[in-house]
C-alpha positions as CSV (number, residue, x, y, z in Angstrom):
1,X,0.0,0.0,0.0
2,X,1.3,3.7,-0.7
3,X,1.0,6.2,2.2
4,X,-1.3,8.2,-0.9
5,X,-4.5,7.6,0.7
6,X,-6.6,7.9,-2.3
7,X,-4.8,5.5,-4.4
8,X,-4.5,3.3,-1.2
9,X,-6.3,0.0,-1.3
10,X,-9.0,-1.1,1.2
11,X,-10.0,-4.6,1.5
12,X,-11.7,-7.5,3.5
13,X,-8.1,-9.5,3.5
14,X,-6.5,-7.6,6.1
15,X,-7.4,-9.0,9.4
16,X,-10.4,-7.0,10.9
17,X,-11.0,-5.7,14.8
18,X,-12.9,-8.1,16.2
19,X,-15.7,-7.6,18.6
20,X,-17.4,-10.0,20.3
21,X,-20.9,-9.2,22.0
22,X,-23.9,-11.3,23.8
23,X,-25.3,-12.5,20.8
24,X,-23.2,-10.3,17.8
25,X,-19.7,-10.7,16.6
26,X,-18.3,-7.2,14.5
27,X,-15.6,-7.2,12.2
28,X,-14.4,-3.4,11.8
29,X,-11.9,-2.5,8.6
30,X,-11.0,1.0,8.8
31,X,-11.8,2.5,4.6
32,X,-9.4,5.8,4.0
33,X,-8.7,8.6,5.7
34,X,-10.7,10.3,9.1
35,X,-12.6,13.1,8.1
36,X,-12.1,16.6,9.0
37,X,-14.2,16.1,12.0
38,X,-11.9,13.1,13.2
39,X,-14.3,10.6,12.0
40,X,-13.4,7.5,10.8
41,X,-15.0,5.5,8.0
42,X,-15.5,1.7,8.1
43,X,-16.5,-1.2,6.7
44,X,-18.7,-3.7,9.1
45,X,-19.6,-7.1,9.1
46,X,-22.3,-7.8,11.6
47,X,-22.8,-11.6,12.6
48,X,-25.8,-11.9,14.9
49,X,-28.2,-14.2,16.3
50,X,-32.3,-13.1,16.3
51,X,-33.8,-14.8,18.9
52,X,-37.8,-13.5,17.5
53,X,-36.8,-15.2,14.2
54,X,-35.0,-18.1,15.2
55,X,-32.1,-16.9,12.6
56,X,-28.1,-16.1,12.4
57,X,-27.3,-13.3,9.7
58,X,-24.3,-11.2,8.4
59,X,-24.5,-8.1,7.3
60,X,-22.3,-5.6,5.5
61,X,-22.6,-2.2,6.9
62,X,-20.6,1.1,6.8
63,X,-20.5,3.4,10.3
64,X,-17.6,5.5,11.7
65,X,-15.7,6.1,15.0
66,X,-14.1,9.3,16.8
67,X,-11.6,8.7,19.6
68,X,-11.6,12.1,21.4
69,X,-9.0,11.7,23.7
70,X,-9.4,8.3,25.1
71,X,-13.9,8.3,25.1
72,X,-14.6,7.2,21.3
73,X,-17.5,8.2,19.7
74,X,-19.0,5.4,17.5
75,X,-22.2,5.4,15.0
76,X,-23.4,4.4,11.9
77,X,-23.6,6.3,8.6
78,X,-27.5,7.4,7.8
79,X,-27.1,5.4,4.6
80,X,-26.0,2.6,6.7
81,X,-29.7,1.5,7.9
82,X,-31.2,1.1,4.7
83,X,-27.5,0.1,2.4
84,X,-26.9,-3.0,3.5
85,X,-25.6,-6.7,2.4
86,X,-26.7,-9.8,3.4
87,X,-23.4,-12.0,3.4
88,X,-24.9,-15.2,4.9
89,X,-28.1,-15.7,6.8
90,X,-28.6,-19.5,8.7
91,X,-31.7,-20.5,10.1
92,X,-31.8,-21.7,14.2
93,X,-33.9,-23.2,17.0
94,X,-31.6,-21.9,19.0
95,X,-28.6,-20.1,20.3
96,X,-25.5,-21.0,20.3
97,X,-21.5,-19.7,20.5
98,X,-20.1,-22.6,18.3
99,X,-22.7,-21.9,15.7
100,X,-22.1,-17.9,15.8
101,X,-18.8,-18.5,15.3
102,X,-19.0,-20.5,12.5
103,X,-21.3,-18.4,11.2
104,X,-18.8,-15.5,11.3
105,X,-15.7,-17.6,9.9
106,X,-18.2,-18.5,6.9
107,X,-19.6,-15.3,6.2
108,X,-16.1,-13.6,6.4
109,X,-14.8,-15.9,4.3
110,X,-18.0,-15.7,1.8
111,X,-17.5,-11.3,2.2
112,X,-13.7,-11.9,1.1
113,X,-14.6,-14.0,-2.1
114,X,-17.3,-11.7,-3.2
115,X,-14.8,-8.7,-2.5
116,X,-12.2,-11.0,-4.8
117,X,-14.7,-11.7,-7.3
118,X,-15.1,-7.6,-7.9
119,X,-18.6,-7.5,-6.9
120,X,-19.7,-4.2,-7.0
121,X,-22.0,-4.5,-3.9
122,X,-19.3,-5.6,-1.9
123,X,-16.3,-3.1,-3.2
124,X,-18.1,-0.7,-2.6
125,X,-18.2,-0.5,1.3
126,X,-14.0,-0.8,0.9
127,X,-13.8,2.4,-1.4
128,X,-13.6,5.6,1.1
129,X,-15.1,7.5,-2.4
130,X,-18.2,5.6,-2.4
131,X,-21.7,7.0,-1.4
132,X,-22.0,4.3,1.3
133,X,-19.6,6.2,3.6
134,X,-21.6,9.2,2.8
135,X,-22.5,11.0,6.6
């Protein structure tokens, strides 16, 4: 990669920050440069188990963070609720940690061939030009 942000490279095959919740797993990959404002753009996979619909799902998002001096700020890009894409989605009876981890090693696996494959729904979230990482 060059230290020229905008002919820098994004992409799902770095390794992502992983965050682990009750019933969620995030991958975070930080896309370009922070704004003027300090706010960072990203790409998110979102791997979570709905209890009301018995169902596991992934979900590529875009949101940003702000670390102002140690408290960071984090939200998700307006366009974020309704631009969206489903990666993987498993039905379930029930919960379970073994299954929402394999559902996140899949669907991040799935998210990197799609992103290999040039998909255009996919590249797009890595692109800091695109209108997903619009505020």
């Amino acid at each position: 990669m060059t230290e020229n942000s905008a002919t820098e490279t994004f992409t799902p095959a770095a390794e992502p920050v992983k965050t682990v919740a009750d019933r969620t797993i995030t991958a975070t990959w930080n896309v370009g440069p922070a704004d003027e404002n300090g706010w960072q753009p990203q790409a998110r996979l979102m791997v979570s188990h709905w209890k009301s619909v018995k169902r596991y799902d992934a979900q590529l998002r875009v949101g940003r963070v702000k670390d102002e001096g140690g408290s960071v700020s984090d939200m998700l890009n307006y366009s974020a609720l309704a631009n969206k894409v489903v990666i993987a989605e498993q039905d379930a009876t029930r919960f379970s940690r073994n299954t929402l981890n394999a559902v996140y090693e899949n669907a991040l696996t799935l998210l990197r061939r799609r992103f290999e494959d040039g998909e255009d729904a996919v590249t797009a979230y890595f692109d800091p030009t695109s209108d997903k990482h619009a505020a």
